[in-house]
C-alpha positions as CSV (number, residue, x, y, z in Angstrom):
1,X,-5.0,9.3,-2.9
2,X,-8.2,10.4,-1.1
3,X,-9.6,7.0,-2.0
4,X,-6.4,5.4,0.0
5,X,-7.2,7.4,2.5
6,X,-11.5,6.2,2.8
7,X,-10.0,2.5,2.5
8,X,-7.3,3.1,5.6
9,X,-10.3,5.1,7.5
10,X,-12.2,2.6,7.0
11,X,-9.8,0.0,8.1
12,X,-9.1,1.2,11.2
13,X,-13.2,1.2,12.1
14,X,-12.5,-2.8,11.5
15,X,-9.7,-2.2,14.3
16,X,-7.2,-3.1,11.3
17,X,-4.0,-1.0,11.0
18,X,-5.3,1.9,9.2
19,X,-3.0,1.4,5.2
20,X,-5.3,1.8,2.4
21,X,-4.4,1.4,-1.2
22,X,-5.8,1.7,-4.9
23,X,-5.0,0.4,-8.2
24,X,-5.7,2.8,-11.2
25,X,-5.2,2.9,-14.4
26,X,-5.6,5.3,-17.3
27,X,-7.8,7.5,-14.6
28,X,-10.3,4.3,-14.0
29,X,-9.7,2.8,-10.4
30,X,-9.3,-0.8,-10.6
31,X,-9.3,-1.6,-6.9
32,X,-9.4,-0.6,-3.6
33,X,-8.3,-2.0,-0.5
34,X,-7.4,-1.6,3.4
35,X,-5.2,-4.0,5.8
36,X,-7.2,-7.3,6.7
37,X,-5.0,-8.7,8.5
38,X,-7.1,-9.7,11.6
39,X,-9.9,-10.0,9.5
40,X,-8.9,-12.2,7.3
41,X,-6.7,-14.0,9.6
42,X,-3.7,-13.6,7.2
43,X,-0.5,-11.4,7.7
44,X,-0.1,-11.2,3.5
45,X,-3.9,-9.2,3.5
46,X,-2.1,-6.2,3.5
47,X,-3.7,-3.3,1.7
48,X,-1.2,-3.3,-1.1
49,X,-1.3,-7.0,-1.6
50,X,-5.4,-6.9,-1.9
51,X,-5.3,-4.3,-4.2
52,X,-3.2,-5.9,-6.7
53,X,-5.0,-9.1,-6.6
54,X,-8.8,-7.4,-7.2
55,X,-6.7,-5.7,-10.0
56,X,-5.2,-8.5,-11.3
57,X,-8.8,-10.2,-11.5
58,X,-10.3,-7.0,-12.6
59,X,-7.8,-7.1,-15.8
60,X,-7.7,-10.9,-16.0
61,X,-3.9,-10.7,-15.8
62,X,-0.7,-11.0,-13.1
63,X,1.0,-8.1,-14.8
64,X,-0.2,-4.4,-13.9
65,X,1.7,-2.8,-16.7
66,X,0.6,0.3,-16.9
67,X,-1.4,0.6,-13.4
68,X,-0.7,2.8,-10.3
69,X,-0.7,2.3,-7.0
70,X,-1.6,4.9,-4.5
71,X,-1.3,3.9,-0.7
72,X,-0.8,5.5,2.6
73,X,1.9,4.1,4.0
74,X,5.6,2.9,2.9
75,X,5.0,-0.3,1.3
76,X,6.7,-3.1,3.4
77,X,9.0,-6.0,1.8
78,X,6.4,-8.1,1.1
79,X,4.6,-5.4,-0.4
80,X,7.5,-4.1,-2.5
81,X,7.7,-7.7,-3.8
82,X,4.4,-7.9,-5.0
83,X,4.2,-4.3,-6.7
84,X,7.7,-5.6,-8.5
85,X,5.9,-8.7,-9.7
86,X,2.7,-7.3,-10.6
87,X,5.5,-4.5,-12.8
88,X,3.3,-1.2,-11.5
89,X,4.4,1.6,-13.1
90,X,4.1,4.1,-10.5
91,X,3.8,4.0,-6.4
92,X,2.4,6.7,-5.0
93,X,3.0,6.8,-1.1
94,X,1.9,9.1,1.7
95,X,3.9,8.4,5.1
96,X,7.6,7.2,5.5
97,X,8.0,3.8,7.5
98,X,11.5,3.6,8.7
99,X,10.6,0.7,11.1
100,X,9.0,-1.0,8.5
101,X,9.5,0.5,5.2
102,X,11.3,-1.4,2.4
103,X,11.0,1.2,-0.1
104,X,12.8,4.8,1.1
105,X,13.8,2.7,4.0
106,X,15.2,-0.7,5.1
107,X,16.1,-3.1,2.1
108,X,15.4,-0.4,-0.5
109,X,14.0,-3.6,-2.5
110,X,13.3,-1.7,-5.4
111,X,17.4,-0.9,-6.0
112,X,18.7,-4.5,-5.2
113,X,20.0,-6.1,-8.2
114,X,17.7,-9.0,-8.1
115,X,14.5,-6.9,-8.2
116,X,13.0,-7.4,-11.8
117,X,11.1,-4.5,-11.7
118,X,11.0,-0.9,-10.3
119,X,8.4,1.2,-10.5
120,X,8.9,5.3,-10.6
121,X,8.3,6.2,-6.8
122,X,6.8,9.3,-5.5
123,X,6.5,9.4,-1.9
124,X,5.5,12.0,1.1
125,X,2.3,12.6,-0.3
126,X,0.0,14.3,2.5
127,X,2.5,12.5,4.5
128,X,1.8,14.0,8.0
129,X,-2.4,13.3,7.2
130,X,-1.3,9.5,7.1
131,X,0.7,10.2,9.9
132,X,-1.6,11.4,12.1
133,X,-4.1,8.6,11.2
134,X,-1.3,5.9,12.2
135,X,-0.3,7.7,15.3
136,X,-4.2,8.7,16.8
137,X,-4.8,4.5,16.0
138,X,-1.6,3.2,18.1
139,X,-2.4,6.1,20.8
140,X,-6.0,4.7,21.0
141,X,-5.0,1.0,20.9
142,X,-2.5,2.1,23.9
143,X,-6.0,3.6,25.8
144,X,-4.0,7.5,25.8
């Protein structure tokens, strides 16, 4: 997780929402990402969504059997999506999202019956560290 945690740091320097997320598997990280949204100039460059791609590459394959993901944040729909497709085994989360959470919160994608695969979830992992990263970003963005 400390990893996730470089990757959203180092987001938010690049003024991106500060989400970081890595891709390991059998102790060897595979990727690591952070939001580039803005950079990129594409709303799917979300941390998660990077990670699984470089992974992907990395392994030479769409299917992560066997892979974790660690990330700071909630994973949103989208992102729930994509860790169902790529079949992750585990998701490792820090904060809660209940505005935009599709995991613990919102759709709950990963108990719908049309979800083809759920990985185990552990979440709330140095939650309130990913918290305050999230909050001190907005509250600079909003000049307090």
């Amino acid at each position: 997780m400390g990893l996730a945690f470089a990757a959203a740091r180092a987001a938010a320097a690049r003024g991106e929402v500060p989400v970081g997320a890595v891709v390991v598997r059998q102790g060897a990280v595979l990727a690591v990402a952070g939001n580039r949204t803005l950079e990129l100039h594409d709303p799917t460059a979300h941390a998660e969504v990077l990670a699984i791609r470089a992974a992907g590459a990395a392994l030479g394959s769409q299917r992560l059997g066997g892979c974790d993901l660690y990330v700071t944040l909630e994973p949103c729909a989208m992102c729930a999506g994509a860790i169902s497709f790529a079949r992750i085994r585990r998701l490792y989360f820090a904060a809660a999202d209940p505005k935009g959470g599709a995991v613990e919160h919102g759709p709950r994608f990963f108990g719908q019956p049309t979800c083809h695969h759920a990985p185990e979830v552990y979440g709330g992992l140095r939650d309130s560290e990913a918290a305050a990263l999230l909050r001190d970003f907005f509250a600079e963005r909003r000049g307090r």
